[in-house]
C-alpha positions, -999 to 999 in steps of 0.1 A, spaced: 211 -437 231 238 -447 208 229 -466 172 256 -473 153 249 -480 115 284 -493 101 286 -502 63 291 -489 30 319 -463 37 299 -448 68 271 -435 40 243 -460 56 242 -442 89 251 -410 75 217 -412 48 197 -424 81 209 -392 100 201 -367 68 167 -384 70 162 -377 111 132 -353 115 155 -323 127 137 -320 162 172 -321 180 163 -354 193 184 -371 164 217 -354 163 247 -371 138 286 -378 153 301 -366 116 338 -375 114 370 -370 85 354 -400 62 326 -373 55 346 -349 42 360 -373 17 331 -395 8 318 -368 -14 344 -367 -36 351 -406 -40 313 -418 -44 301 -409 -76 262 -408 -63 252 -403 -27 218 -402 -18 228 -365 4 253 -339 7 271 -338 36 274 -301 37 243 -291 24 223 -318 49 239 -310 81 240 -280 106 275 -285 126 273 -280 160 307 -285 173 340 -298 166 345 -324 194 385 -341 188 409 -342 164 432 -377 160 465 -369 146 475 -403 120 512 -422 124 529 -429 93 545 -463 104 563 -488 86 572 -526 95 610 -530 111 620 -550 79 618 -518 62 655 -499 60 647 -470 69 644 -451 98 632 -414 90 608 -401 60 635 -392 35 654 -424 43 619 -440 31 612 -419 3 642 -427 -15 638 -467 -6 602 -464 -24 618 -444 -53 644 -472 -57 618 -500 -53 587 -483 -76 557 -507 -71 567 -529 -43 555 -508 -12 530 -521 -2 504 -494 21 479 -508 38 446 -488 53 413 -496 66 395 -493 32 392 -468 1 385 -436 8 397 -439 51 415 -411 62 443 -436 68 441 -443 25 439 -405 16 465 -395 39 487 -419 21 478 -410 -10 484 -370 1 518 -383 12 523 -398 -26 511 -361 -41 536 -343 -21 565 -366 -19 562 -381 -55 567 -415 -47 535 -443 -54 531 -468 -24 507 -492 -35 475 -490 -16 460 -524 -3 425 -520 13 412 -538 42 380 -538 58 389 -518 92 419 -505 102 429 -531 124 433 -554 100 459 -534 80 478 -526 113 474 -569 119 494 -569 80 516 -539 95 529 -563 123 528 -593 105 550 -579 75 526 -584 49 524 -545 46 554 -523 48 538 -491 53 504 -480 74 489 -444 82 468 -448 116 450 -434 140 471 -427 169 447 -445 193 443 -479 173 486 -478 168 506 -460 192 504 -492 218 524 -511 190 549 -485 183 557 -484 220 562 -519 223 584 -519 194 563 -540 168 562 -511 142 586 -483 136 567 -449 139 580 -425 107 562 -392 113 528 -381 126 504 -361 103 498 -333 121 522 -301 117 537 -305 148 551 -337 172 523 -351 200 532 -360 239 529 -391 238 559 -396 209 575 -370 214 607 -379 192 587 -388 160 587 -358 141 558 -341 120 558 -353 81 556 -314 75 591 -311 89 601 -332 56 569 -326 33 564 -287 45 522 -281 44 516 -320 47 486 -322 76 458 -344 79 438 -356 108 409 -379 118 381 -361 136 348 -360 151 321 -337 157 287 -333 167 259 -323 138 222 -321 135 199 -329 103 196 -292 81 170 -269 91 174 -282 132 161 -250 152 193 -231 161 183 -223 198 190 -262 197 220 -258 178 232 -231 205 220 -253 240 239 -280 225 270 -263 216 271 -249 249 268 -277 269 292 -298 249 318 -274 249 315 -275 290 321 -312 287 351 -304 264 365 -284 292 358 -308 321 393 -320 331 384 -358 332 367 -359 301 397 -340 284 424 -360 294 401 -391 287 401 -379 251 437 -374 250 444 -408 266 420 -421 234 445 -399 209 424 -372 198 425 -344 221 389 -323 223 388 -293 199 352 -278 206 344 -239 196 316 -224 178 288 -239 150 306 -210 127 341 -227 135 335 -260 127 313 -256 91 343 -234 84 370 -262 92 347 -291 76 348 -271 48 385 -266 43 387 -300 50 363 -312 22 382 -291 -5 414 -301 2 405 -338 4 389 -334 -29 424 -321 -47 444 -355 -31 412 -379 -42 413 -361 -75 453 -367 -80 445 -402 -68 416 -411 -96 401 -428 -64 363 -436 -71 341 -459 -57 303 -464 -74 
């Protein structure tokens, strides 16, 4: 049974998971908000790390950097120096403070030196809404809530966020190629309250990562833009890790803080 607990930058249902009794019969699907929500909330009632026993990695969504066709340019250093001759009138739109889609945008303003001015809405299909209608220039997205309106033409994909170029867009190249070491991701995985037996931890890694492997399930995922990952408890506490420290650097160059 699924029970979804939206709000307050995903910290409702994540402080109702850290609660669970850790029987295995509660289990937590964590994603890449987590690993930024502990630096930009000033006071959470848990730590993500420290209340949480991964269990496995399950997908990984690479993000499009795309930018409304009223915009003149047409690659990423094309658009770098249009922001640099327009300082604070770029408008970037994202599905709140603190989204992957804001922090990759602000990762993109560390490395690039340019300062698109971040505009929050309250999901991210509102910004891409904005996106189309023009009162954004510039959106980082999921691929699976934005590729269908870069293939119909009603945004201009820039670059995708993940080191190299995906399947589906083949011809829009990877923001490392321009910003070298530029990566970031939306993901998902499977974790369990702390202190969750690990012969339940093991069972359930197992029998997702057969799931992961099933054909129809993995090209399901794909079709969804975030292709399955999977691999061991060790693997992804290592990854969610990495992930948690470097987010902390861009949220810490950003001054980005929510109370």
């Amino acid at each position: 049974m699924v029970e979804n607990r939206p709000g307050g930058g995903n910290n409702i249902g994540t402080e109702a998971a850290a609660r669970a009794p850790a029987d295995g019969y509660t289990l937590f699907m964590a994603n890449s908000v987590n690993a930024i929500n502990g630096s930009v909330y000033e006071k959470l009632n848990y730590n993500f790390i420290a209340d949480f026993a991964p269990i496995v990695h399950a997908q990984s969504s690479p993000l499009l950097m795309m930018a409304h066709p009223s915009v003149p340019a047409k690659t990423v250093p094309e658009f770098i120096a249009y922001t640099k001759a327009n300082p604070d009138k770029i408008n970037m739109g994202s599905g709140g403070i603190g989204s992957t889609g804001h922090m990759s945008g602000e990762l993109f303003n560390m490395m690039s030196g340019v300062k698109l001015l971040h505009v929050p809405y309250r999901g991210e299909s509102l910004a891409m809404t904005d996106l189309i209608g023009g009162q954004a220039q510039i959106v980082f997205a999921t691929t699976g809530s934005s590729i269908q309106y870069v293939k119909s033409g009603s945004v201009r994909a820039l670059a995708v966020t993940t080191p190299t170029s995906i399947d589906a867009l083949p011809d829009v190249p990877p923001l490392a190629q321009y910003l070298p070491g530029y990566r970031a991701s939306g993901w998902s995985g499977l974790t369990a309250p702390k202190n969750t037996p690990p012969q339940i931890i093991t069972l359930l890694n197992k029998e997702v990562n057969a799931a992961l492997a099933d054909s129809r399930i993995k090209q399901r995922f794909i079709d969804m833009g975030g292709p399955p990952v999977g691999g061991s408890p060790a693997d992804f506490a290592r990854f969610i890790a990495e992930d948690t420290e470097r987010w902390a650097k861009v949220v810490k160059f950003a001054g980005v803080k929510v109370n």
